[in-house]
C-alpha positions as CSV (number, residue, x, y, z in Angstrom):
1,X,282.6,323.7,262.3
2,X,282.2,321.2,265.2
3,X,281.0,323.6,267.6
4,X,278.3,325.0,265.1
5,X,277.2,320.9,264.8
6,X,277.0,321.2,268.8
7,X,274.7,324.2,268.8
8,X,273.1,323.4,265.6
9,X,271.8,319.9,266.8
10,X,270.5,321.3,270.2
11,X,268.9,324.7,268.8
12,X,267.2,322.7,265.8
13,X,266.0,320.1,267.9
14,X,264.1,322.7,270.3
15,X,262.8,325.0,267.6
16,X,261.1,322.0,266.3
17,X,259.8,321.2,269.6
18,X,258.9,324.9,270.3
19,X,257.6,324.9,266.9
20,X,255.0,322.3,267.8
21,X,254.6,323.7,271.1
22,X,252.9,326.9,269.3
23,X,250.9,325.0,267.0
24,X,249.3,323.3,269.4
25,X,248.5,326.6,271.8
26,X,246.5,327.8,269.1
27,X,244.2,324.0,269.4
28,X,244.9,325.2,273.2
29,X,243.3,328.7,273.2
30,X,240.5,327.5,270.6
31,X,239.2,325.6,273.3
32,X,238.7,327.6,275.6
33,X,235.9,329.1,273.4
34,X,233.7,326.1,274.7
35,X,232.4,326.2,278.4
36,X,233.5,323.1,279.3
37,X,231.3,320.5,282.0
38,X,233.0,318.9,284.7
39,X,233.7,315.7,282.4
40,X,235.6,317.9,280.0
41,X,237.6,319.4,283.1
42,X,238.2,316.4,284.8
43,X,240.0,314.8,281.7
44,X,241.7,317.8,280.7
45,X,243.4,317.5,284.3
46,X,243.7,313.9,284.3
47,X,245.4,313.8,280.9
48,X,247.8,316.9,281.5
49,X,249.6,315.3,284.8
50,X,249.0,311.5,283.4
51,X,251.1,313.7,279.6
52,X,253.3,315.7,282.1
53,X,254.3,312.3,283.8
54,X,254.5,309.9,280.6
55,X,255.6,312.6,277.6
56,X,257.4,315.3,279.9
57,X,259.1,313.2,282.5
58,X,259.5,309.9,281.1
59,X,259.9,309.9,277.5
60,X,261.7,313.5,277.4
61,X,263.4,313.9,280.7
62,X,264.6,309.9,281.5
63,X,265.2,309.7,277.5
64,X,265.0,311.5,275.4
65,X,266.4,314.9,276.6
66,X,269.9,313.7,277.6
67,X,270.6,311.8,274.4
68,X,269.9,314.8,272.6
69,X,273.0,316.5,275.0
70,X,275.3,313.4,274.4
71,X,274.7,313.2,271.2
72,X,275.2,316.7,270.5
73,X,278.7,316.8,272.5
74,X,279.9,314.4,270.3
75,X,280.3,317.2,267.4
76,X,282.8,318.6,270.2
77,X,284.6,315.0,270.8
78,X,284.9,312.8,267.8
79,X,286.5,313.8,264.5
80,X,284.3,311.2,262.5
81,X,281.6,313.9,262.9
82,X,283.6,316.9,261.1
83,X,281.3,316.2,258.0
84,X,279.7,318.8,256.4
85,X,276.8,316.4,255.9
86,X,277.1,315.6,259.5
87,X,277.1,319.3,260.8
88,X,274.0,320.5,258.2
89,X,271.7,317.2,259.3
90,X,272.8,317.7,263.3
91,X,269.3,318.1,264.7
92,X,268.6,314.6,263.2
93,X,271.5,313.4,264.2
94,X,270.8,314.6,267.9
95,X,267.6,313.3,267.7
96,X,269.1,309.2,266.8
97,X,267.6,309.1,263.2
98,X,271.2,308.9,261.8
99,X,274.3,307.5,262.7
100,X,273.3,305.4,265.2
101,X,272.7,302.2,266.1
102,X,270.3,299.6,264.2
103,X,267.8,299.7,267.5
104,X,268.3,303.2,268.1
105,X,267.1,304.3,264.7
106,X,263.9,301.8,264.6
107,X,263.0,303.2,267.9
108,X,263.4,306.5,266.5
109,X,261.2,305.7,263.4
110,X,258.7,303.6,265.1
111,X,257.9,306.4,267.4
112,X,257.7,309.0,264.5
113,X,255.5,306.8,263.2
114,X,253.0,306.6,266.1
115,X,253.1,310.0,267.0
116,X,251.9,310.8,263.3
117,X,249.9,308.6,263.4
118,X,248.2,309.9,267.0
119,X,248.2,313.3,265.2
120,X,246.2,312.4,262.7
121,X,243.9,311.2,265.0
122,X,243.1,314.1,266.8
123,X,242.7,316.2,263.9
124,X,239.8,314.1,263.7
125,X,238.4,315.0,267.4
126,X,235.8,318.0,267.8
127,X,236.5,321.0,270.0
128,X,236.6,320.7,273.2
129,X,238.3,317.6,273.1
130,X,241.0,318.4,270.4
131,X,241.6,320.9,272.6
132,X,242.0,318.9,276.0
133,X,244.8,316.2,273.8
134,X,246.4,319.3,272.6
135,X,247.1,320.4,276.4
136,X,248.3,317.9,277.2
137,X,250.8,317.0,274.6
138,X,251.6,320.9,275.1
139,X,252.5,320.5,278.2
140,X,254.9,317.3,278.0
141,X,256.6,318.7,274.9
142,X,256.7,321.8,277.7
143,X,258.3,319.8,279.9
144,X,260.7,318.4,276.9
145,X,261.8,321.5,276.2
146,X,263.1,321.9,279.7
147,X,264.8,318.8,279.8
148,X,266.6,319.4,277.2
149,X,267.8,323.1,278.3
150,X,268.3,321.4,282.0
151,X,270.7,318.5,280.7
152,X,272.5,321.2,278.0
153,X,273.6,323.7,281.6
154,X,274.4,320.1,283.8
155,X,276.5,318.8,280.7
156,X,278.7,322.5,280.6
157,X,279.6,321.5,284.3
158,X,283.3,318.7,284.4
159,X,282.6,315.5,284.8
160,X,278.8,315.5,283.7
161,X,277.5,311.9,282.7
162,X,274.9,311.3,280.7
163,X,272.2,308.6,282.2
164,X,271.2,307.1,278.5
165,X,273.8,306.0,276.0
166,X,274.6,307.9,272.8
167,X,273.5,304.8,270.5
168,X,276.3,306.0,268.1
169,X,276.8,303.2,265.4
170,X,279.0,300.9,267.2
171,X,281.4,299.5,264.3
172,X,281.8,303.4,262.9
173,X,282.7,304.8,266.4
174,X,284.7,301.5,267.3
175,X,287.2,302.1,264.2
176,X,286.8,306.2,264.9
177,X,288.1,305.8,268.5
178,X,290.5,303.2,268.0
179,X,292.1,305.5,265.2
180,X,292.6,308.4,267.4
């Protein structure tokens, strides 16, 4: 059961990520029905590296990405998460919109919140430009995806560290450790 949490909480969180990922390529590939002036190339470039740089490297690869690995290992590790409950909701769990700290799930709200919000936006944007948002987002969720299966092969090797904390609930892992 704790192993199927592990790979559970990892797989889930990059299907929804690849899941995007395709949603988005069809935006993508709808644009490039549109001959496009240099404007329109020019931003497309600029936002892709400025995406690549801010989503890719550091939202997903500083943050995101290796909280999702330590999080995950934790299904491995600690007996408190032998739940049923616990193993079914593991993507979210993975992702820090349950047991974790106070900070750690506003963060994880707050940006849920924005990035629907930025998505609703968009939808609002005419072709080509739709289009040119959409690339770059698909690249840094790209880019996210790769984190994540970079920090899941560095975490199989002894001794890995994780650079971010888990943000596990402190007073429900305090009183899980101290019982073991």
């Amino acid at each position: 059961m704790k192993a199927f949490g592990y790979y559970w909480g990892i797989s889930g969180v990059l299907l929804i990520l690849l899941f995007a990922i395709v949603r988005l390529s069809l935006r993508v590939l709808d644009m490039l029905n549109y001959s496009l002036n240099l404007w329109q190339w020019l931003s497309l470039i600029l936002f892709a590296l400025y995406m690549a740089y801010a989503e890719g490297y550091k939202g997903f690869h500083l943050n995101f990405a290796p909280r999702v690995i330590i999080r995950a290992k934790a299904f491995l590790e600690k007996n408190s998460l032998k739940s049923f409950l616990y193993v079914i909701l593991a993507p979210l769990l993975c992702m820090g919109y349950i047991y974790a700290t106070k900070k750690r799930k506003l963060i994880s709200f707050i940006l849920t919140g924005a990035i629907i919000t930025l998505v609703l936006l968009v939808r609002m944007l005419p072709q080509p430009w739709r289009g040119i948002v959409d690339a770059g987002v698909v690249l840094g969720l790209f880019l996210g995806v790769c984190s994540i299966v970079y920090f899941w092969v560095q975490s199989l090797k002894d001794g890995w560290v994780s650079p971010v904390p888990a943000d596990f609930s402190e007073s429900r892992m305090e009183n899980k450790i101290e019982s073991k």
